[in-house]
N, C-alpha and C positions, 0 to 999 in steps of 0.2 A: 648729620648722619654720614658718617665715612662709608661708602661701600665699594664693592670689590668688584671691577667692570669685568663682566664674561659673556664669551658668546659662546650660548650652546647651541649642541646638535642633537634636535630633536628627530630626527629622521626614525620613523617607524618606532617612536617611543609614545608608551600611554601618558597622555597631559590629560588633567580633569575639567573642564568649565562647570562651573557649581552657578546656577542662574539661563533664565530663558528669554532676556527680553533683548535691546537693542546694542545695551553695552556687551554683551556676552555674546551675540551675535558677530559684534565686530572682533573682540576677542579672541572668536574660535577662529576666523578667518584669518587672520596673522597667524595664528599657529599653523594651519594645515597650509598654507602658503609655505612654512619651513619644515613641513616634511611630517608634522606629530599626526599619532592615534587618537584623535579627539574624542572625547567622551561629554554627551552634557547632561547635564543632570538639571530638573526643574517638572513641577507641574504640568506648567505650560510654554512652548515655545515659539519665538516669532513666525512670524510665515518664512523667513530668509532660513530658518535652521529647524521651520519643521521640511523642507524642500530639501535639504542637505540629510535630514534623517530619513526620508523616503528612499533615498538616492542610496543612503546607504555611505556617504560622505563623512556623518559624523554618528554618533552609537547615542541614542537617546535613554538617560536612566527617568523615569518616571515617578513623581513622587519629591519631597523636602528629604533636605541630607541625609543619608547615614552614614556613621564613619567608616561601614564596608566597603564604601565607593573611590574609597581610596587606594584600595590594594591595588597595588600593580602599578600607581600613577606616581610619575618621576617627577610632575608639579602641578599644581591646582592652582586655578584662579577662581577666585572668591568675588561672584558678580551677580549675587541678588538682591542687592538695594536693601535688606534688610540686616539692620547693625548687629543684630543680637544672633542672629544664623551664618554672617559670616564672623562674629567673633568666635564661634563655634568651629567652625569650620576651620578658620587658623589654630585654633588648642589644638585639632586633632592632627593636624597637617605638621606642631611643634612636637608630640609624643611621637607622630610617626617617624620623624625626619624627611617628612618631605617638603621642601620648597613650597611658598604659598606667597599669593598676589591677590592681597585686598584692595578692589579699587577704591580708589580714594580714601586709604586707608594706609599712610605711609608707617605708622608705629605697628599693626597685625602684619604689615608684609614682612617675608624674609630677602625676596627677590622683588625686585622694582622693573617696569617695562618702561623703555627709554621713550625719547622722541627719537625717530628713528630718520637718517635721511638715507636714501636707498639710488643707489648705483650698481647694481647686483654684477660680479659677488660683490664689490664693495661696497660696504653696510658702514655709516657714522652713527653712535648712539652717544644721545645727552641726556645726562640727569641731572638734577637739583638737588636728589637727596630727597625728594620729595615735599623740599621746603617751597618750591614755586613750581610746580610742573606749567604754569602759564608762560614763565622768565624761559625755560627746557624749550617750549613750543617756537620762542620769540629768537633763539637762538640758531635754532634749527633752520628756521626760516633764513637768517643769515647765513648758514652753511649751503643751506637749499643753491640760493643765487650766487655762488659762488664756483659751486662744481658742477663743472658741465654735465651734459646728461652724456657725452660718449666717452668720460671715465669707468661705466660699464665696461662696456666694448675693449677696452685697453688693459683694465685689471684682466677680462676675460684670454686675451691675448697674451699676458703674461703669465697666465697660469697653464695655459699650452706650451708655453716654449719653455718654460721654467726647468724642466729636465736638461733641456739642450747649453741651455744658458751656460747651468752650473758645472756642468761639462764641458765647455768651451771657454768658461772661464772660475775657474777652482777657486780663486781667492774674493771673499767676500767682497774688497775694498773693489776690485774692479769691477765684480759686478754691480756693484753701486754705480759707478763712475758712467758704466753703459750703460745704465738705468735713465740715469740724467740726461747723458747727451742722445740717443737715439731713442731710448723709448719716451721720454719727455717732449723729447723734439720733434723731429720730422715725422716719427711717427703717429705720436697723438694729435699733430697737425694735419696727418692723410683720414686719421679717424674721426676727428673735429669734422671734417668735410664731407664723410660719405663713405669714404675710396678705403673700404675695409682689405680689398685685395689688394690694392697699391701697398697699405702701411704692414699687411703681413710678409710681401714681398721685400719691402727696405728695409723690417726688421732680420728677413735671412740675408740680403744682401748683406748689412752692416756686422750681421755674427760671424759670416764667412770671411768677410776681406780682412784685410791689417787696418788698425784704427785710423779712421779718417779725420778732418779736419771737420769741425761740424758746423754744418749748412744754417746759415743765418737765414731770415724771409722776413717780411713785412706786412703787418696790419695796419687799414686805414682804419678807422677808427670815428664815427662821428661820436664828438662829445654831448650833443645838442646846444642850447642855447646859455644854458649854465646854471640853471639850478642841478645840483647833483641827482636828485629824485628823480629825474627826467632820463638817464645815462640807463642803457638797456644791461639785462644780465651777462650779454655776450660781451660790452665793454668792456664791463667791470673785470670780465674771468681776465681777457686782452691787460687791460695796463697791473693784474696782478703776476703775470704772468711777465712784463718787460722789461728788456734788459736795457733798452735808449726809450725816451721821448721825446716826440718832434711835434711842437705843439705849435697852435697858433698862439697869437698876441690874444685874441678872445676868449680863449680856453681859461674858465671860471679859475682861480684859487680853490677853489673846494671840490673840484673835478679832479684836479693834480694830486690832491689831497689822500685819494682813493687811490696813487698810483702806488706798485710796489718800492718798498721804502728806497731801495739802494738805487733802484733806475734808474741811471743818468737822463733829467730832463735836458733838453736846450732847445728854447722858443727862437722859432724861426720865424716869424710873424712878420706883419706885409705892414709899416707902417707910413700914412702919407706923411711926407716932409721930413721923415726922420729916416732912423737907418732900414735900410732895408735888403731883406731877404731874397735877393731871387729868385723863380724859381729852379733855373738849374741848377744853383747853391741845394735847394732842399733835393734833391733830383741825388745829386752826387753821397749828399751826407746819407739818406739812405742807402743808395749802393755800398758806402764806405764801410758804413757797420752790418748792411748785413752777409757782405764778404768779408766781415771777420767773422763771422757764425752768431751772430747776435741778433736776438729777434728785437726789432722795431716795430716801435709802434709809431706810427703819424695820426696823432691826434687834432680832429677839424671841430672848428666849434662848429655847429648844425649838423647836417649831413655832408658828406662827402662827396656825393652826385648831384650836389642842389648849392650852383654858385661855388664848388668848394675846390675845381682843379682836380677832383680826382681820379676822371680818366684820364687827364695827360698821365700824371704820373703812374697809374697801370700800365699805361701806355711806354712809358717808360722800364718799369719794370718788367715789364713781357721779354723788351727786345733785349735785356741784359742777363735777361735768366734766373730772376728772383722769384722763387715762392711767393705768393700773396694770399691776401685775402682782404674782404672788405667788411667790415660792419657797422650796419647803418646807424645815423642818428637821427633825433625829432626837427627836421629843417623849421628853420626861427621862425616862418610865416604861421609853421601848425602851430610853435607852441607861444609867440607871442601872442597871435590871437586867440587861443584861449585864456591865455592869463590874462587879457586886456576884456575878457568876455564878449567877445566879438567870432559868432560863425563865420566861416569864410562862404558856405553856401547857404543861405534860406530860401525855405520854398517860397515866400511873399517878395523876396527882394534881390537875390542871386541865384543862379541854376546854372553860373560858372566861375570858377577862381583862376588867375592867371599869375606865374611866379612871373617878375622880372626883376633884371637886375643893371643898377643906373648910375652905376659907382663914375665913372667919367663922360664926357661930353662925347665921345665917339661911341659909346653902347648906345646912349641916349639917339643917337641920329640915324642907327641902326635898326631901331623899334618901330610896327607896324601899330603905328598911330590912329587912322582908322578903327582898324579893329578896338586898340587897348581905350579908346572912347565909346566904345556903345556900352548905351546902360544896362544893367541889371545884371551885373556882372560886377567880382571883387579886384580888384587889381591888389598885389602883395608886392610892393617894390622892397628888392635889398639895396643896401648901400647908396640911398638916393637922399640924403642929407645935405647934400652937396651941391645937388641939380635940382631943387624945390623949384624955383623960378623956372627953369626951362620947361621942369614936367608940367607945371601948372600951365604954362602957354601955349605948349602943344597939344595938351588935352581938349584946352578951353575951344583952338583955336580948329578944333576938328570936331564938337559937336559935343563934347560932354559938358553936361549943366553946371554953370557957376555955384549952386547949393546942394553940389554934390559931398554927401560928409566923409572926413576921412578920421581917421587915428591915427598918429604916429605915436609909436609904442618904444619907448627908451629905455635899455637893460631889460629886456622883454627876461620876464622868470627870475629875474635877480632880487634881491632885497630893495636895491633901490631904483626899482623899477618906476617909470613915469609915462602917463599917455596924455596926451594932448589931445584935443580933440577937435572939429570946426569943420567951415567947408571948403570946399577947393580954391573959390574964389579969395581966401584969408589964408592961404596954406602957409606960403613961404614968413607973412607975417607974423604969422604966432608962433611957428617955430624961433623964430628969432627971441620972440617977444617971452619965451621961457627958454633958449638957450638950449636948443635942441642938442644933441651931441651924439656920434656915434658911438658904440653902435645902436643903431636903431633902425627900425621898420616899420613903412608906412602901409596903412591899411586904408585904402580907396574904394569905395562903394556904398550906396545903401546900408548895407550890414554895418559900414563902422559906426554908425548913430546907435548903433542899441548896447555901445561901449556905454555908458551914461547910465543903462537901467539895469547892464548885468555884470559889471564889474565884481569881484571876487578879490582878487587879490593886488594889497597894496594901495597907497591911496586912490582917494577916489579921481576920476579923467579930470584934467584940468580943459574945461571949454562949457559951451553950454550943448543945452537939449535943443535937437533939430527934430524937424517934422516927421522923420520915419519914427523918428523913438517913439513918438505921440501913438502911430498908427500901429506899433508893433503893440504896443498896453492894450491898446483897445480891443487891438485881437483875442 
C-alpha cells in the first residue's frame, strides 16, 4: 500500500476516538499531546479517560456509534475491539470524507498512525504500509539509538534563529553550508553537553562574524571489548558522526563496521615487537586533524579511563585547546566476566574486585602485593599474559592459597572467545598448555570457579570443577 507521509496540525481541531478501553486511551493521549479537541465516544471508559472526562480534558459521548458523532470531526479513530462497529464506523467516516484509523485494520483505514520517534519539534515517522507494523516498531528502535536526545534542543534553536538566518543569509545554498558547519558543529556539540547558553551564544557569534574556519574537537570513545552489542548509544551517534578514526589494534572489525562510511580510519595500535605507535605520535595526529576542523574520534577498545591512556591525552588536549569530550565503554574485566559467567563480587566468596594492570615487569613490581593476596576478594588483571609466572610467585609467595581458582578469559565477548580455567598453583601451566594469547584477562578469585556452572556464552571453560563450584550448587 503506497501512502502519502503527512504531518498534520491538529491544534484546537475536533478528532473522534470511537472506543473506551486501553487502546483508545492511549490513542487519545497522542492526540491531545498535539494539540486536538478530543471527543470519546463508548459505553464505558477506562479509569485513565473517565479522569480526563471529569477534568474536562476530553468530551465523553455516552452510548455505541452514531454517525452524528461525527459532525464537526476532522478524523476518527476506530478503537472498539469490535470488527463489525468499526467496519461501520469507517463506511460512515468514507461518505462523510473524513479521515479514519482502524486499529489493526490497515484495509478500513484511510490514514495510518506511524511509529513515531520524537525529538520535539523534530518528529521521525515510520510506516510499513501496515503490512508489518512490528518490522515499523523494529525500525524505529534503530532510529531511536541513533538520534540523540538534544537534537530537540537544536531543531528548537533553529526554529528561533530562523528568521535571523534567512536574513543574514538570503541564498539557500549558504544557508545550508552554515547549517552544516556551525549548527552541526560546534554547536550541537555545546548542546550534546548541557551548555544551551554557550551554543546559543556561538550560534550569534558565528551569524555575526565573516565565515570562519570550522573548529575541529575530539571524542574518546570506549568501543568496549568487541562484541558490537556491547557499544553504548552515545558511541554509536560518535563514530556516525566522524570525520577521522583513531582506533586501537583491539578495536573489533564489526565495531569499525558501524563507523560512518567515508571516515578515514587509521589504527594507531601499541603492538609488542612489531611497529608501534607512540603515544605522542597519537597525541599529534589528533591535534593535526582536529586543527583542520575535523571531528575525531579516538576509538579505545574497553573504556577509556580503565588501563586506556585517556587522561594523558585529555591532558593533552586541554593544554592545546581542543574541544573534547569522552564517552565511556564496558572495561573488559566487566564484560569478560560476564560472558565467562563469572561475578566479580558474590556475597559467599568476594565483597571486593580489584582492576590491575601487568602488561610489563616494571607495573608488576609496582603492585601492592600484600593486599592484591588476601582472600575473598577478585583480582581482574589486564594485560598479564606475559607475567603469568611472576604474578603466580608473588601471590603465592605473600599468602594467597595455591587452590586459589582463576579464569583466564581469551577474546572475552568475541565469537572466538576461550576460558581456561584451574588454580593458581597450575596457572602459568595451562596457559601454555592451550596457548593463551592476548588479548586476554585473567580472573583471580573464588568467583572464577563458578566459570564451570554458569557459563553462557561460547564454548564451554576449558579446566576442571574446583571446590567452590561444589559449594556455590549446594547453595
Amino acid at each position: 500500500m503506497a501512502l502519502y507521509p503527512l504531518f498534520a496540525d491538529l491544534r484546537s481541531r475536533a478528532v473522534l476516538v470511537v472506543g473506551g478501553g486501553a487502546v483508545a486511551e492511549r490513542k487519545a493521549g497522542r492526540l491531545l499531546a498535539a494539540g486536538a479537541l478530543v471527543t470519546v465516544g463508548a459505553p464505558e471508559l477506562s479509569a485513565g479517560l473517565r479522569e480526563k472526562a471529569a477534568r474536562g480534558v476530553v468530551r465523553h459521548l455516552c452510548g455505541r456509534f452514531e454517525p452524528h458523532w461525527l459532525d464537526g470531526a476532522w478524523l476518527v479513530v476506530a478503537a472498539t475491539g469490535d470488527a463489525d462497529v468499526n467496519r461501520r464506523i469507517a463506511e460512515c467516516a468514507e461518505r462523510r470524507r473524513v479521515l479514519v484509523n482502524v486499529v489493526d485494520d490497515a484495509v478500513l483505514s484511510s490514514f495510518h498512525v506511524p511509529a513515531v520517534v520524537e525529538r520535539a519539534p523534530l518528529v521521525v515517522a515510520i510506516s510499513s504500509g501496515g503490512a508489518a507494523p512490528a518490522l515499523a516498531s523494529h525500525v524505529r528502535g534503530r532510529i531511536e539509538a541513533l538520534l540523540e536526545p538534544s537534537l530537540g534542543a537544536l531543531a528548537t534553536l533553529a526554529q528561533r534563529w530562523r528568521g535571523r538566518l534567512r536574513e543574514r543569509l538570503p541564498d539557500a545554498a549558504a544557508r545550508r553550508r552554515f547549517f552544516e558547519r556551525c549548527l552541526l558543529g560546534p554547536v550541537a556539540d555545546l548542546l550534546r553537553r548541557g551548555r544551551a547558553e554557550a551554543a546559543e551564544a556561538e550560534l550569534a557569534r558565528a551569524l555575526a562574524g565573516p565565515a570562519a574556519a570550522p573548529q575541529g574537537s575530539v571524542v574518546l570513545v570506549g568501543a568496549g571489548p568487541g562484541d558490537p552489542g556491547l557499544l553504548t548509544l552515545a558511541a554509536l551517534r560518535a563514530l556516525g558522526t566522524a570525520d577521522v578514526i583513531l582506533h586501537d589494534r583491539l578495536v573489533s572489525a564489526e565495531v569499525l563496521a558501524l563507523a560512518r562510511r567515508d571516515a578515514e580510519a587509521i589504527d594507531v595500535g601499541k603492538r609488542v615487537g612489531g611497529h608501534r605507535s607512540q603515544q605522542d605520535e597519537i597525541h599529534a595526529l589528533m591535534l593535526f586533524h582536529a586543527r583542520a576542523g575535523r571531528r575525531v574520534v579516538r576509538l579505545k577498545a574497553g573504556d577509556p579511563f580503565v588501563f586506556g591512556r585517556g587522561g594523558e591525552e585529555l591532558e593533552f588536549l586541554r593544554a592545546h585547546g581542543v574541544a573534547y569530550e569522552v564517552v565511556p565503554g564496558i572495561t573488559a574485566a566487566l564484560a569478560c566476566a560476564a560472558y565467562a559467567g563469572v561475578p566479580l563480587t558474590h556475597r559467599e566468596h568476594a565483597q571486593s574486585a580489584r582492576l590491575v594492570t601487568a602488561h610489563c615487569r616494571d607495573s608488576l613490581d609496582t603492585l601492592d602485593w600484600p593486599a592484591l593476596a588476601a582472600e575473598r576478594q577478585t583480582l581482574a588483571v589486564y594485560m598479564g599474559v606475559a607475567g603469568l609466572e611472576t604474578l603466580r610467585a608473588r601471590l603465592l609467595e605473600h599468602g594467597r592459597a595455591p587452590g586459589t581458582p582463576f579464569a583466564l578469559v581469551e577474546n572475552g565477548s568475541r565469537r572466538e572467545q576461550r576460558v581456561v580455567t584451574g588454580t593458581l598453583a597450575e596457572l602459568p601451566e595451562r596457559a601454555r598448555a592451550h596457548a593463551v594469547q592476548a588479548p586476554a584477562l585473567l580472573i583471580l578469585g573464588e568467583v572464577a570457579a563458578l566459570a564451570q556452572c554458569l557459563h553462557w556464552f561460547g564454548a564451554p571453560p576449558l579446566g576442571r570443577a574446583t571446590e567452590p563450584i561444589r559449594e556455590a550448587r549446594a547453595a
